[in-house]
C-alpha positions in Angstrom: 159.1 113.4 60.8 158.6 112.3 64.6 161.8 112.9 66.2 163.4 109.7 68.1 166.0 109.8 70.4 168.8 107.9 71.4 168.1 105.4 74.4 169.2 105.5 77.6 169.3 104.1 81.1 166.6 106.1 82.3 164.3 105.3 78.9 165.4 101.5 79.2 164.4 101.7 82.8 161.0 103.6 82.7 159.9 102.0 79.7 159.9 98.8 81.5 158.4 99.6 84.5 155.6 101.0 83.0 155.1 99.0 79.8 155.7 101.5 77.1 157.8 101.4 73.7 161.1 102.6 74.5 160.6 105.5 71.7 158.0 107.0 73.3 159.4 107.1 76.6 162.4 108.9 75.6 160.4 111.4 73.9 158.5 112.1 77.0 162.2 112.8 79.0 162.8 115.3 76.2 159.9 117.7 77.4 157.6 116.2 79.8 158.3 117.9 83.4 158.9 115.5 86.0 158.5 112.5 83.8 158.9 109.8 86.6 155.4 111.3 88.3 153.8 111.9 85.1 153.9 108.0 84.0 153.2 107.0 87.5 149.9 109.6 87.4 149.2 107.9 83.6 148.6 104.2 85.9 145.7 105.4 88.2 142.3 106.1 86.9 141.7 108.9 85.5 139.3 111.9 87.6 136.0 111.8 85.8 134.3 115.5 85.2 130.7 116.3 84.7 129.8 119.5 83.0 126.8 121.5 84.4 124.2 121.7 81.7 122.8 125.0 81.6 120.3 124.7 79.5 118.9 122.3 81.3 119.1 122.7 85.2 121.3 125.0 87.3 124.2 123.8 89.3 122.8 124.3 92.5 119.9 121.7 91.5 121.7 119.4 89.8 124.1 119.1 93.2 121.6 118.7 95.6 120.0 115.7 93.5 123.3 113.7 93.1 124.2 114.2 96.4 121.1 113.0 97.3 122.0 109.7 95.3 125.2 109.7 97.2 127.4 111.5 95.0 130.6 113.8 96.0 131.9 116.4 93.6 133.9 118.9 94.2 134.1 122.6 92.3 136.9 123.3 89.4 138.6 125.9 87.7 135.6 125.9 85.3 132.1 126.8 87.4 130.3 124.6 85.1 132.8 121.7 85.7 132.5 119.4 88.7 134.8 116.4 89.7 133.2 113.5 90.4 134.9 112.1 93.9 132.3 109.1 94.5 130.3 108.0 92.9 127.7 105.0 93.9 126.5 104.2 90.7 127.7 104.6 87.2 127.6 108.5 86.2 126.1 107.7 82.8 123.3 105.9 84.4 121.3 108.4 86.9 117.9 110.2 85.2 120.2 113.1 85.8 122.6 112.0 82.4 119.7 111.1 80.5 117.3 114.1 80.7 120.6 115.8 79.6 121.6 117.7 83.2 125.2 117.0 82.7 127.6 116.0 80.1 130.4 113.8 81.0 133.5 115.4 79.9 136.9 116.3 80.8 138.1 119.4 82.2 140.6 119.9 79.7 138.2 119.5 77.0 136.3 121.8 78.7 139.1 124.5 78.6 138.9 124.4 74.9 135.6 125.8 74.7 136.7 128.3 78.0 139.3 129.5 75.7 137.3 130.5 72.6 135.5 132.6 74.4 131.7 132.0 73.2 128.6 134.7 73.4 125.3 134.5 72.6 124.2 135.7 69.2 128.0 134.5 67.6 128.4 132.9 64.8 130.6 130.1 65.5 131.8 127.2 63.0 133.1 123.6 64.8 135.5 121.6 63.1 135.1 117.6 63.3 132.8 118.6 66.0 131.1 114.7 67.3 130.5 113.5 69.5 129.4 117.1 71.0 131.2 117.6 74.2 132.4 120.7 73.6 129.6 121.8 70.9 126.8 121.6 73.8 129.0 123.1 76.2 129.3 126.2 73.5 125.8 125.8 72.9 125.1 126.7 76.3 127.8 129.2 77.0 125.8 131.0 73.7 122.6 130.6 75.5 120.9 128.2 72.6 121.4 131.7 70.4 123.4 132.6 67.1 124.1 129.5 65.0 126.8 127.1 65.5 127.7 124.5 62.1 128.9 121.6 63.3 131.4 119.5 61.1 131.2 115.8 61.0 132.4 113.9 58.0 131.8 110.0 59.5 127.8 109.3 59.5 128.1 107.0 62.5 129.7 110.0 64.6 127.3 112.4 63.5 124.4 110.6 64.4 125.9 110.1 68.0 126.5 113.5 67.6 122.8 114.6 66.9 121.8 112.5 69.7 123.6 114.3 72.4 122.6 117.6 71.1 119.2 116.3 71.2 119.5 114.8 75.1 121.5 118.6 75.9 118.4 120.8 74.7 120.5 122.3 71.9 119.1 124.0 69.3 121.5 126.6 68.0 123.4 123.9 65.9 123.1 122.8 62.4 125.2 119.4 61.6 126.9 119.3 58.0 128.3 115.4 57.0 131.3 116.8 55.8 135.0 117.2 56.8 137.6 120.5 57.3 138.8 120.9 53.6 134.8 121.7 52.6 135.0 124.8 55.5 135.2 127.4 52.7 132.0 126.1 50.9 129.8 128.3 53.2 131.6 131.0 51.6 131.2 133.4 55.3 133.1 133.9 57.9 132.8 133.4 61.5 133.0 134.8 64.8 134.7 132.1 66.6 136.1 128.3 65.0 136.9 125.5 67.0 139.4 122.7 65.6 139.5 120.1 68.0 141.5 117.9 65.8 141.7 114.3 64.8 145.2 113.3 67.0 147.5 110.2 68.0 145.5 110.2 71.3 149.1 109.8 73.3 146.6 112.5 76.0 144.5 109.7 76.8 147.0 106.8 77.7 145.6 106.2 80.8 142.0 105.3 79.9 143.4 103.3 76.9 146.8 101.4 78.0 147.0 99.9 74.5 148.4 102.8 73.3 151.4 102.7 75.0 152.9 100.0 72.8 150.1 100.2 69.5 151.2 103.9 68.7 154.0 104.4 66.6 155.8 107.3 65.6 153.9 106.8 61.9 151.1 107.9 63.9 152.2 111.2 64.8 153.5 111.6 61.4 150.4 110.9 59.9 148.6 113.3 62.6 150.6 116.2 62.0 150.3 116.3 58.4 146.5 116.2 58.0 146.2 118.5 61.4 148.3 121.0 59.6 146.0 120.8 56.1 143.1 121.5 58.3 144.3 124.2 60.7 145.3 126.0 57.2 141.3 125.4 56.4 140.0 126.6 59.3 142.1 129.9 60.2 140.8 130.9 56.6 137.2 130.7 57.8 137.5 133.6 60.7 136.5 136.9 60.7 139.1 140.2 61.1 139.1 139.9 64.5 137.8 136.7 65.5 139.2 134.0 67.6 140.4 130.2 66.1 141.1 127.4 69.4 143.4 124.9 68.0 143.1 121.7 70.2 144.2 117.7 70.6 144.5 115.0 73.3 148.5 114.2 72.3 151.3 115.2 73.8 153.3 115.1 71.0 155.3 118.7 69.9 154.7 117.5 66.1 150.4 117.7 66.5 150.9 120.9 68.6 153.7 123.3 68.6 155.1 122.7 65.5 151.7 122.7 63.6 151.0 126.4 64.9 154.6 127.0 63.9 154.1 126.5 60.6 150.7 128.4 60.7 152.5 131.3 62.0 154.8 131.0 59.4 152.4 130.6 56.5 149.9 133.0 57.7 151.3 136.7 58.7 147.8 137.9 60.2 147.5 135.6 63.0 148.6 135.8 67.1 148.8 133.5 69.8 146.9 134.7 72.8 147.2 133.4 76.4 145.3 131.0 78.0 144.6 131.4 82.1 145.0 127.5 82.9 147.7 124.6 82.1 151.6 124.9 81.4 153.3 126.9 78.5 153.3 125.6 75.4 156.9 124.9 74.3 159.4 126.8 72.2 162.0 124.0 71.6 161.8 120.2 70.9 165.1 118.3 69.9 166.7 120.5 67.1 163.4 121.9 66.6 163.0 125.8 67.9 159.4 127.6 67.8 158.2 130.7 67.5 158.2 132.8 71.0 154.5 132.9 70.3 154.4 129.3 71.7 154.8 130.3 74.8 151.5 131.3 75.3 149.7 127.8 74.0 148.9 125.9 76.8 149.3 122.2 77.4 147.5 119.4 80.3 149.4 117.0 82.0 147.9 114.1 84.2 149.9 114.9 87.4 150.4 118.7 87.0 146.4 119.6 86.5 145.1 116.2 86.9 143.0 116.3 83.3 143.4 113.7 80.4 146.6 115.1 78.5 145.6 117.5 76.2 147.0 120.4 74.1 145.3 124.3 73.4 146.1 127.7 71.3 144.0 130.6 71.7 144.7 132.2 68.1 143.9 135.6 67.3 143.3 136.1 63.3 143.6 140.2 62.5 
């Protein structure tokens, strides 16, 4: 169950100041750091990214022509990844986006992909994969070689999905119309698995204000439970050796920490492995005390690393 705590000046205060439920605020005290800058962080636009495609153009080329248009960008922790500083026109409206030069996509999301750790000639299996970000960007990471099987169980998303893989140049990547629990139908086992999973989007309050009153904590419930069925389904897909990314765009400990908790409790062959970017992952919530392993998961906060929220674990399968 979503853990709600008591309210108190500071909730009552915050929450009304920034137009959130009350729960959800005093959840955010509980393990947010420096809560009063994150919310104020969660009002201002959001920095837009562009990913560098690859396959298509080489960064170099691709910054001389938006420059050109009047664009400024500026490097990131990722070389593919550029922030957008100004932009004169809409970014998903130059030639550039639709001959498939650049993908628009957050850093953080991008750090998924950064974290599974991708080479050509892998097999690599992606989990509810549309609408693509992150299956290009492993796509071209893998040099268009190997195979990549893309997941996508809703038929609108996948054909979104097959477009952008067809703007991107890919080619590596086969789409299946079918969700998590249908993994093990392959019957093989893969290199690398990303599970970028379905979440309560609390990550992404600041390009959707709604949230901050239209989640509930049924949400999270509801999250967590069908996250933790398909983590169980993917982790049982990788090879001896191989590397599972466990990913979401909440902030909430129940979609994250404690859903690798009870992997690592249910599944005796699995590690956590650090992660170079973001903040620790957390070992406590409420009553609630994780695993040590935690520490090494990795969450994004707005005004610490100034990505969407979001929420990574490198995991290890022996």
């Amino acid at each position: 169950m979503a853990l709600i705590f008591p309210k108190s000046p500071l909730s009552s205060s915050l929450s009304s100041q920034y137009g959130y439920d009350e729960w959800l605020v005093s959840r955010f005290i509980e393990y947010v750091p420096d809560v009063r800058a994150f919310l104020s962080k969660m009002e201002t636009k959001p920095t837009q990214y562009i990913r560098v495609n690859t396959l298509k153009t080489c960064k170099a080329n691709l910054l001389e022509r938006l420059q050109l248009k009047g664009f400024e960008l500026k490097s990131t922790a990722i070389p593919e990844v550029l922030a957008v500083t100004k932009a004169p026109i809409a970014t998903g409206a130059t030639i550039e986006y639709l001959l498939g030069h650049y993908y628009i996509q957050d850093l953080s999301s991008c750090m998924a992909v950064e974290a599974l750790d991708v080479a050509p000639d892998q097999v690599v299996l992606d989990v509810a994969a549309a609408p693509g970000g992150k299956t290009t960007f492993m796509a071209q990471r893998m040099n268009n070689r190997g195979l990549i099987i893309a997941l996508e169980p809703n038929t609108k998303r996948a054909r979104s999905m097959l477009f952008n893989l067809a703007r991107c140049g890919v080619y590596n990547t086969s789409v299946f119309k079918m969700g998590a629990a249908h993994a093990g139908e392959f019957e093989m086992k893969f290199d690398r698995v990303l599970l970028d999973a379905p979440c309560s989007c609390e990550g992404v309050i600041a390009r959707d204000p709604t949230r901050k009153r239209s989640h509930t904590p049924a949400d999270v419930d509801y999250c967590s439970g069908i996250q933790e069925k398909m983590l169980e389904s993917a982790v049982k897909t990788v090879k001896p050796g191989g590397i599972l990314v466990y990913s979401t765009c909440s902030f909430a400990p129940e979609e994250n920490e404690m859903v690798v908790d009870r992997l690592l409790q249910n599944f005796h062959n699995v590690t956590i492995e650090p992660i170079d970017h973001g903040s620790s992952g957390l070992i406590r919530f409420g009553g609630m005390i994780f695993r040590d392993l935690l520490k090494n998961a990795r969450r994004f906060y707005p005004h610490l690393h100034d990505t969407t929220g979001f929420f990574i674990t490198r995991i290890r399968v022996n």
